[in-house]
C-alpha positions in Angstrom: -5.5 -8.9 -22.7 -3.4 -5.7 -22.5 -3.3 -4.5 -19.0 -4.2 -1.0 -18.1 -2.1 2.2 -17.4 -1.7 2.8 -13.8 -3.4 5.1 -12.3 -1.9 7.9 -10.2 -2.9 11.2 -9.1 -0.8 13.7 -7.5 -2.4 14.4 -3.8 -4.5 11.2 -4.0 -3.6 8.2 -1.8 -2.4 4.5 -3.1 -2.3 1.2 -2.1 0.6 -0.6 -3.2 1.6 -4.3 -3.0 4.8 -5.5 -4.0 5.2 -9.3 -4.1 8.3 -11.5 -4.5 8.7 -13.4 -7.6 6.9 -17.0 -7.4 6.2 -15.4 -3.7 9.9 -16.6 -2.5 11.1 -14.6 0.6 12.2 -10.9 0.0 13.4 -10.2 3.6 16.2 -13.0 5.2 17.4 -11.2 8.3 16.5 -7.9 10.4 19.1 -6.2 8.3 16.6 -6.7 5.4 14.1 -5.3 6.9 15.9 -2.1 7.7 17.9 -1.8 4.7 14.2 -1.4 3.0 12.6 0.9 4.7 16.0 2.7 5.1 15.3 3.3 1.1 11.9 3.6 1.0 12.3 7.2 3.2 15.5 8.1 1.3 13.4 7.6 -2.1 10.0 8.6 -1.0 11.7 12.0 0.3 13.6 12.1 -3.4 10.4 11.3 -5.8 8.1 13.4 -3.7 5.6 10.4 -1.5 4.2 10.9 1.7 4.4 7.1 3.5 1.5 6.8 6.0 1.4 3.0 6.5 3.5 0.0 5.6 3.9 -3.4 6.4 6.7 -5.8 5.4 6.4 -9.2 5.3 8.7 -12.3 4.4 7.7 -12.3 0.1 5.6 -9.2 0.1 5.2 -5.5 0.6 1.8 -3.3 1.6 2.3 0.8 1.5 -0.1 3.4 1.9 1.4 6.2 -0.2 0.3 9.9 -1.5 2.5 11.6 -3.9 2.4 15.0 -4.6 3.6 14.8 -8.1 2.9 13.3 -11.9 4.8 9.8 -11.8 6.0 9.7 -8.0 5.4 6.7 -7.4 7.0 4.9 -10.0 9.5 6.8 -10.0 9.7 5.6 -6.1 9.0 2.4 -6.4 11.2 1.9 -9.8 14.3 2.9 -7.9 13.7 1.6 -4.7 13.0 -1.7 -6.3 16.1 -1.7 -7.8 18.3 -0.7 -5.0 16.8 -3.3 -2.8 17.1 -6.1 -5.5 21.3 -4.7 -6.1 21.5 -5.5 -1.8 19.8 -8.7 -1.9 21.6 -10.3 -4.5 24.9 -9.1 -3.2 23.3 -10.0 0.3 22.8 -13.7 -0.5 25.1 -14.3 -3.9 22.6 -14.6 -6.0 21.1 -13.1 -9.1 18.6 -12.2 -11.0 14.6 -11.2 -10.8 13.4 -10.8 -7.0 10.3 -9.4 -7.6 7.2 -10.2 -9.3 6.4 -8.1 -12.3 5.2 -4.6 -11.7 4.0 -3.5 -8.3 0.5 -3.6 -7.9 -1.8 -0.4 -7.0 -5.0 1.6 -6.6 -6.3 5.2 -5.6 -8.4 5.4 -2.5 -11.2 7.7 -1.5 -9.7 9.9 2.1 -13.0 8.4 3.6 -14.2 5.3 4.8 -11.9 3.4 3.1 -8.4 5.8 3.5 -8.5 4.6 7.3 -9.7 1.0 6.5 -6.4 0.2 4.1 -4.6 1.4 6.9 -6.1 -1.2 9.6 -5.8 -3.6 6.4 -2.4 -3.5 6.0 -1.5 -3.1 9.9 -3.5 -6.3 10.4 -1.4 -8.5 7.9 0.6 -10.2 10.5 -2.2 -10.9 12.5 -4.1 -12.5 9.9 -1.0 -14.9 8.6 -0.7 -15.8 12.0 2.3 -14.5 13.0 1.4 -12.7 15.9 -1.6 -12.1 18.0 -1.5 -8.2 18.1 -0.5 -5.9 15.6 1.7 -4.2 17.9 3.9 -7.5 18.8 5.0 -7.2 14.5 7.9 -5.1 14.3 7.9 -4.2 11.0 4.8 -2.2 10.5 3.8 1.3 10.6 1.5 0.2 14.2 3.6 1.1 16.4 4.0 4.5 15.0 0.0 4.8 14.4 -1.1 3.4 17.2 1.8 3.6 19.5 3.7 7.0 19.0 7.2 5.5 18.0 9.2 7.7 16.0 9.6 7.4 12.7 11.0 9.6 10.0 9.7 8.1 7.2 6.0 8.5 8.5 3.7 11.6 7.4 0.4 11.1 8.9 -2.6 11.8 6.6 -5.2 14.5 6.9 -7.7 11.6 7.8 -5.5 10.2 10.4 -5.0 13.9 12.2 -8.5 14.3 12.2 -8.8 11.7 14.7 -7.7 13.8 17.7 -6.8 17.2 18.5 -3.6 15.7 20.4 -0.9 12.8 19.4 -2.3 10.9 22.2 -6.2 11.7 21.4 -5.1 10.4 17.7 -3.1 7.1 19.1 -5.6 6.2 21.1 -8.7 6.7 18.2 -6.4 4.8 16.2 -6.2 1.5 18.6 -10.2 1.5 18.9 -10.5 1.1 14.9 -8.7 -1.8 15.6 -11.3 -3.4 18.1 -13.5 -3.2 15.3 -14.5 -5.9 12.8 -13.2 -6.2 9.3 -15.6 -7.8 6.9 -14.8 -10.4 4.3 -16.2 -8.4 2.2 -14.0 -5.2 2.8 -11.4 -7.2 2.9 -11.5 -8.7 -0.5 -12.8 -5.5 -1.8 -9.3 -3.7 -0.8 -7.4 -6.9 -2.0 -8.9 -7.1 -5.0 -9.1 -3.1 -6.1 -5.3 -3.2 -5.5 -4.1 -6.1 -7.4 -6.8 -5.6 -10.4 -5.8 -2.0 -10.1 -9.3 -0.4 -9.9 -10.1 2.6 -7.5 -11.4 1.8 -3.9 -13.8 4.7 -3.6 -17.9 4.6 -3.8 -19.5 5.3 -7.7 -18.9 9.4 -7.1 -15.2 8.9 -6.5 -14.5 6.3 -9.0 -16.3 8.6 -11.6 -13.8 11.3 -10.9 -10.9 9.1 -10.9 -12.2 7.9 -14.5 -12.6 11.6 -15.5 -9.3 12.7 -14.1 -7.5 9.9 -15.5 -9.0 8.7 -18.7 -9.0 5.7 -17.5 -11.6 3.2 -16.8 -10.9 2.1 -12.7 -14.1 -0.3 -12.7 -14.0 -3.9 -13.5 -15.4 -4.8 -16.2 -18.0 -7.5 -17.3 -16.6 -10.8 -18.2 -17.4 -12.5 -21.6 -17.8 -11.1 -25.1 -19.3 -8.3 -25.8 -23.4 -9.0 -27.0 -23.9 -8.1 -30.5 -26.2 -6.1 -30.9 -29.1 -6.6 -33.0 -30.2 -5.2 -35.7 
């Protein structure tokens, strides 16, 4: 089956994942950390993509992105990917393919579900086990979110400043998301929307995105098609 275009929308936020090839391990040391999202702000800034959350973990990547122009995310991620694959193999003397395929994606509705993705990909570490609080994982946008570290590669979305008139009003709205539950259902709804590449919206939003696009952003049914009859 031929896979579909991407979509993306200038102004419209994404949900990217970035996995390592056969999931092996992407990030080796600290300095692979920071090398990455060293390049991610350096390449966001060049293609034009406001960063609002990220989360890096051993074989994979989660961003929330916007661009603000045609293509800016591929062209982001196609050079970024690139870079970081150039560093690793010189890194670790190896060679070849780090990653797996084409990044995965999908537009998401500013709503309900713009602040959800972020407490989904924020939560990550927490629910591989590898810390109890979001806040303990060093390489995530938490601590920036939630926390008020600085960080130049972060641009806050619309949604987000709505959440307080005040950085520490917003922080503090931010970390009482987190006391709330995430359901299975949301969370295989923003899995799955990202790595089928359909839109994470309700049925108004996901109509505009198939209007806007020409593309269809739904999943469709399984099987054959009935015939019809005649």
């Amino acid at each position: 089956m031929a896979r579909l275009p991407r979509v993306e929308l200038p102004n419209i936020p994404l949900h990217i994942i970035q996995r390592g090839n056969n999931r092996q391990a992407c990030f080796a040391s600290d300095q692979d950390f920071t090398a990455y999202l060293h390049w991610l702000k350096d390449y966001s800034i060049e293609a034009g993509v406001e960063v609002h959350a990220w989360v890096l973990m051993t074989n994979h990547v989660h961003l929330l992105c916007t661009p603000t122009k045609p293509k800016a995310i591929s062209r982001l991620m196609q050079n970024l990917g690139r870079r970081y694959v150039q560093y690793f193999n010189y890194t670790y003397g190896r060679s070849g393919t780090l990653w797996e395929g084409r990044f995965k994606s999908c537009v998401v509705q500013d709503n309900f579900y713009l602040l959800n993705v972020y407490r989904y990909i924020e939560l990550n570490p927490v629910r591989a086990l590898m810390v109890a609080e979001p806040a303990y994982y060093p390489w995530s946008s938490y601590q920036v979110n939630a926390l008020g570290k600085h960080a130049d590669l972060c641009t806050t979305h619309s949604k987000y400043d709505e959440l307080g008139v005040t950085a520490n009003e917003r922080q503090l709205a931010y970390r009482e998301l987190f006391k709330q539950h995430i359901t299975v259902e949301l969370l295989t709804n923003i899995h799955d929307s990202a790595v089928k590449g359909l839109a994470l919206g309700n049925d108004k939003f996901k109509e505009n995105i198939e209007f806007l696009s020409g593309r269809r952003v739904t999943e469709g049914k399984r099987g054959r098609p009935k015939k019809q009859v005649k």
